[in-house]
C-alpha positions in Angstrom: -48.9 14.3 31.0 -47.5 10.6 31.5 -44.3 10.0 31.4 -42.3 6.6 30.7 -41.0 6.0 34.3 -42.2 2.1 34.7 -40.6 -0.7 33.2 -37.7 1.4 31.1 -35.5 -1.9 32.2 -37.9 -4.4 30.8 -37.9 -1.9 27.4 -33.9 -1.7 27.3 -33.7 -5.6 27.2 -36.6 -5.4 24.2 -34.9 -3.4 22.2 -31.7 -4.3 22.6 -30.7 -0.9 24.2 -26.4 -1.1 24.1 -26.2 -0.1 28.0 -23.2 2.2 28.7 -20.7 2.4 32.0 -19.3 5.6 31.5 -19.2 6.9 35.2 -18.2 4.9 38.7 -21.9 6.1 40.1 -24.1 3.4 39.4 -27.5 5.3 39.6 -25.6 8.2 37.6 -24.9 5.9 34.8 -28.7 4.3 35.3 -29.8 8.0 34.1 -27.5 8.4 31.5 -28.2 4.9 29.9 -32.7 6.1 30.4 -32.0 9.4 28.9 -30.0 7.6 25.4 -32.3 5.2 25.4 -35.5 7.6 24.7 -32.7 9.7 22.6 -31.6 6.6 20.2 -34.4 4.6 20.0 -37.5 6.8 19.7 -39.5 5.0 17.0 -39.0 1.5 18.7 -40.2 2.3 22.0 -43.4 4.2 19.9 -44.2 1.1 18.7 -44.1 -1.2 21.8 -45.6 0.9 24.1 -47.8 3.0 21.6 -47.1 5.8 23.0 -47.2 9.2 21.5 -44.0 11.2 20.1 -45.8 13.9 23.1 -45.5 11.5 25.9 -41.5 10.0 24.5 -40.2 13.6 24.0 -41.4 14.5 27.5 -39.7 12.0 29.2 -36.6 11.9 27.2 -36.4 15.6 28.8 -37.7 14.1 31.9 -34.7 11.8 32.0 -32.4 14.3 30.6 -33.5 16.5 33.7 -32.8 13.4 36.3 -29.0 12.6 34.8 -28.5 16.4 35.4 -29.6 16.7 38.9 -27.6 13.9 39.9 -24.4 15.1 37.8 -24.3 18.7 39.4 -24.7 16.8 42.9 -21.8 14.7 42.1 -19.5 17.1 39.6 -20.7 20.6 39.9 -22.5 22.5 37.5 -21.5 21.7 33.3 -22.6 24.1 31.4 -22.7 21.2 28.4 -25.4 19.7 30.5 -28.1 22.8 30.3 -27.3 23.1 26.5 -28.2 19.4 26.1 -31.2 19.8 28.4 -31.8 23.0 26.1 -31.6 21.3 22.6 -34.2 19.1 23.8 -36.6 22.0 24.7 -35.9 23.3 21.1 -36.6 19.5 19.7 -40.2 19.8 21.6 -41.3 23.0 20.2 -40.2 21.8 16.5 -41.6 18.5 16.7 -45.2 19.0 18.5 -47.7 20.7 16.8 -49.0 22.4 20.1 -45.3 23.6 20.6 -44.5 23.2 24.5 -46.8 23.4 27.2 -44.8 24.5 29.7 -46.7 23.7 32.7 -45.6 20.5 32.0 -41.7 21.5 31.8 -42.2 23.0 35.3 -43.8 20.1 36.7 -40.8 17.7 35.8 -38.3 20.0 37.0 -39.7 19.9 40.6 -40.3 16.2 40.1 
């Protein structure tokens, strides 16, 4: 499954992506901002990269998965976080026809 890791700057500044500061961590807010991004503007990064709803909704989660990591290291566990993370999940298995493959859910948690 590919996931949109490459170039997610260069596609902010395309679309016009509102960048957020909301913590003092940089990289913690460089997740955040990657993780909205594929949240608020799904149908503009479809059409410039082409790219399936599949392969977006996979690395929104991706993303959302990243943001969390680093949060727990830096705040402890938030239970808000997993229900996110969660809601996503359920947004996969409503919006792909194939449901989720789960393989690939495991594969981007170890990532």
């Amino acid at each position: 499954m590919k996931i949109l890791k490459e170039n997610i700057e260069e596609l902010l500044v395309k679309t016009r992506y509102i960048y957020r500061k909301q913590y003092n961590d940089i990289e913690l807010n460089r997740l955040l901002n990657y993780w909205c991004f594929f949240e608020e503007k799904e149908m503009v990064i479809q059409e410039l990269t082409n790219e399936s709803l599949e392969v977006i909704l996979y690395s929104k989660y991706y993303w959302c998965s990243r943001f969390k990591e680093k949060y727990i290291k830096l705040y402890g566990i938030d239970v808000g976080l997993a229900q996110q993370q969660y809601k996503i999940i359920e947004e996969l298995d409503q919006r792909l026809n194939n449901g989720i493959d789960w393989t690939i859910i495991q594969v981007l948690e170890e990532t």
